[in-house]
C-alpha positions as CSV (number, residue, x, y, z in Angstrom):
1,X,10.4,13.5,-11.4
2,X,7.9,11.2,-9.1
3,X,4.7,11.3,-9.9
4,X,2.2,9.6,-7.1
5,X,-1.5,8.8,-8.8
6,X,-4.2,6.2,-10.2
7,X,-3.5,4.1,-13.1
8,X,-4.4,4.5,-16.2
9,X,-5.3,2.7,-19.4
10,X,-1.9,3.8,-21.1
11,X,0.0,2.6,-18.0
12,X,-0.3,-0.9,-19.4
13,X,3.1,-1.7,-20.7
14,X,4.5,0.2,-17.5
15,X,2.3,-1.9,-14.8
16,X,3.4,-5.0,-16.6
17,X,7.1,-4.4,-15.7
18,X,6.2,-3.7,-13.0
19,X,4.3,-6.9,-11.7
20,X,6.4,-8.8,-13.6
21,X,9.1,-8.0,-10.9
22,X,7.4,-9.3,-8.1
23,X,6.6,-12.3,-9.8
24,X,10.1,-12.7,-10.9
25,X,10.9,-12.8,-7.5
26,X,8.1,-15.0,-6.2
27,X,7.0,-12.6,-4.0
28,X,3.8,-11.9,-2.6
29,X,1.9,-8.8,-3.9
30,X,2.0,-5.8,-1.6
31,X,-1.0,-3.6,-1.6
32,X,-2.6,-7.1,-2.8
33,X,-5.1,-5.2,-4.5
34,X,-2.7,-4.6,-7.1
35,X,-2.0,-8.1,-8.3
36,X,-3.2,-8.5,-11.5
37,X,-4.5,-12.2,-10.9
38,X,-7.7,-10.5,-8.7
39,X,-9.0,-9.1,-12.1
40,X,-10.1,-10.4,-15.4
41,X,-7.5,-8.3,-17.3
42,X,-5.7,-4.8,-17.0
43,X,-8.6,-2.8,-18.2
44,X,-10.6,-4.3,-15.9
45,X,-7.3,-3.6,-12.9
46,X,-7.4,0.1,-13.6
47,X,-11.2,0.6,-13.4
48,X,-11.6,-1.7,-10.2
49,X,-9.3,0.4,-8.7
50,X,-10.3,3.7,-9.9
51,X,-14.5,2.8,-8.8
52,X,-12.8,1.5,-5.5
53,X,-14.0,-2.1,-5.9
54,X,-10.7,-3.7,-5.2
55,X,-10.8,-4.1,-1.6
56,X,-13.6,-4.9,1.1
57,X,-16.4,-3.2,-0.6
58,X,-17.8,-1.4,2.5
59,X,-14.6,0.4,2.9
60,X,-14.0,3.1,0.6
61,X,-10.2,2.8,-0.4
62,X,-8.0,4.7,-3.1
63,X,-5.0,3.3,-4.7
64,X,-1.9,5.0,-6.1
65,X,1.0,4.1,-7.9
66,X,4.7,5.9,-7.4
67,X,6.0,6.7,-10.8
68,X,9.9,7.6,-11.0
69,X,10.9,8.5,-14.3
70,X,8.1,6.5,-15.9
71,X,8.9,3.5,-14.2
72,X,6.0,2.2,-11.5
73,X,8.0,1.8,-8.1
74,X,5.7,1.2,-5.9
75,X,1.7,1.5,-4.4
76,X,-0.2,2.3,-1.7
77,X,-4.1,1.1,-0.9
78,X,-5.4,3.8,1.1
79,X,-8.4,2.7,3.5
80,X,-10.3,5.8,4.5
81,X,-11.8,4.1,7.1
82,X,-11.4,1.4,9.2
83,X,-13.6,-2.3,9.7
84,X,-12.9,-4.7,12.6
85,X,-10.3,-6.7,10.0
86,X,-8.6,-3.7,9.1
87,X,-8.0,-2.2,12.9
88,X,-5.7,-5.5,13.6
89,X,-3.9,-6.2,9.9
90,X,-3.7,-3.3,7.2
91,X,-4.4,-0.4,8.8
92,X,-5.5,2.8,6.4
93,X,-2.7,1.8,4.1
94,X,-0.7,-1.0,2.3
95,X,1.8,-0.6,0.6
96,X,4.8,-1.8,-1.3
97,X,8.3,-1.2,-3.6
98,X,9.3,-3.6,-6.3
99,X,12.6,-5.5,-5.4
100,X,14.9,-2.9,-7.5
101,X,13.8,-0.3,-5.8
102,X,14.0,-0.8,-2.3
103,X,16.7,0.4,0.2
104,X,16.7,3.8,-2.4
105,X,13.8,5.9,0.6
106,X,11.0,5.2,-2.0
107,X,8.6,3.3,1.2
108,X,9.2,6.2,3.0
109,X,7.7,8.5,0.1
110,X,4.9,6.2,-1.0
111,X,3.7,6.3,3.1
112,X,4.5,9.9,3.3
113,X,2.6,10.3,0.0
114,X,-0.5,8.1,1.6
115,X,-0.8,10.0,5.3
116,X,-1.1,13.1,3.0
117,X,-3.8,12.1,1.2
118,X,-5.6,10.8,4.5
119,X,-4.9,14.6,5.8
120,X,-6.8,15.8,3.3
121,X,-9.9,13.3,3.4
122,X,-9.7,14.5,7.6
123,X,-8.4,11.6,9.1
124,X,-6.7,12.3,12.3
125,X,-4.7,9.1,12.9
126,X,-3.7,6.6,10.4
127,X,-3.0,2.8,11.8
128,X,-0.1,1.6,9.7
129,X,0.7,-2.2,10.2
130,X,3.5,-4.6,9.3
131,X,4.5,-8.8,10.0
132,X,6.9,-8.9,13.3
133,X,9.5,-10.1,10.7
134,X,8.9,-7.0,8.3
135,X,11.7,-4.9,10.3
136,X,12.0,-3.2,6.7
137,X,8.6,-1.9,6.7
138,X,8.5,-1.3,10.7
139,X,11.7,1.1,10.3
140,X,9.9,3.2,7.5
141,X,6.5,3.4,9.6
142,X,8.5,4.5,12.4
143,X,10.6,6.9,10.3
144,X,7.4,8.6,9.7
145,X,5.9,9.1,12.6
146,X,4.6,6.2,13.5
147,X,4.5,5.2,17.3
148,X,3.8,1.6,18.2
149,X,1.2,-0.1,19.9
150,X,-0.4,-3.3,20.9
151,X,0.0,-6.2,18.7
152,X,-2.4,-8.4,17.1
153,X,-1.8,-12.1,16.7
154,X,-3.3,-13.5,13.2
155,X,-5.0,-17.2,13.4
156,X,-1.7,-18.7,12.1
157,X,0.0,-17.4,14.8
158,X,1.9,-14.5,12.8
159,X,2.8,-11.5,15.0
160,X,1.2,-8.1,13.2
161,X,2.9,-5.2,14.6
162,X,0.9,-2.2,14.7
163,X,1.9,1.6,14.8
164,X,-0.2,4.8,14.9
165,X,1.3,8.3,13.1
166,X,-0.6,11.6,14.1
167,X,-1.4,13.5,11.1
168,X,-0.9,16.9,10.5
């Protein structure tokens, strides 16, 4: 059974599986906001999240986890709105599956999951983005909807592709 909501206190033990994956793996944190290093400890984590203090503060964002069979799988940040930052990298949401989980359709859900809860909060179009080299990420995006549009070109020079998906 998947189960797509905020954490909680008793997710503890959970989350640190969880994290401990990605850092296993040296990989970078994806939605960021979830990275336990941002915060002071986990109790702190789960009410950042839950009071929507983890991201830009002017942008009201909610973040879910994907649970599988009481395993964490993945998250989404969802932005309800969009700044001037957000409209060329991030979109409305971020989101990510742990290493040993990917390839198995869980992106797909966890976006799926995410433009649902936009529907319901009224928002019309959701911008979805992902690195030029993400072809992962682009092929879920596009597998929901999502129909691409101009790029945007980061400081560094890394290409952001950017996609929009109607909503329902």
């Amino acid at each position: 059974m998947a189960e797509f909501r905020e954490l909680t206190l008793s997710d503890e033990e959970r989350y640190c599986k969880y994290i401990k994956e990605w850092i296993d793996n040296d990989e970078l944190i994806i939605p960021r906001v979830t990275d336990i290093v941002k915060y002071e400890n986990f109790e702190d984590l789960v009410k950042s999240l839950k009071d929507n203090k983890s991201h830009d503060k002017s942008i009201d964002n909610t973040t879910y986890f994907l649970f599988v069979e009481g395993e964490i799988v993945g998250a989404a940040n969802i932005r309800h709105e969009l700044n001037h930052n957000l409209k060329q990298v991030g979109g409305h949401v971020g989101y990510g599956v742990r290493r040993s989980y990917r390839g198995k359709g869980y992106g797909s859900k966890i976006l799926r999951k995410a433009l649902d809860y936009l529907s319901r909060i009224d928002v019309k179009k959701a911008l979805v983005t992902c690195e030029k080299t993400n072809t992962s990420s682009a092929k879920v995006i596009e597998k929901n909807g999502g129909e691409e549009i101009d790029p945007s070109v980061l400081d560094d020079g890394t290409e952001i592709r950017r996609f929009l998906i109607e909503i329902a």
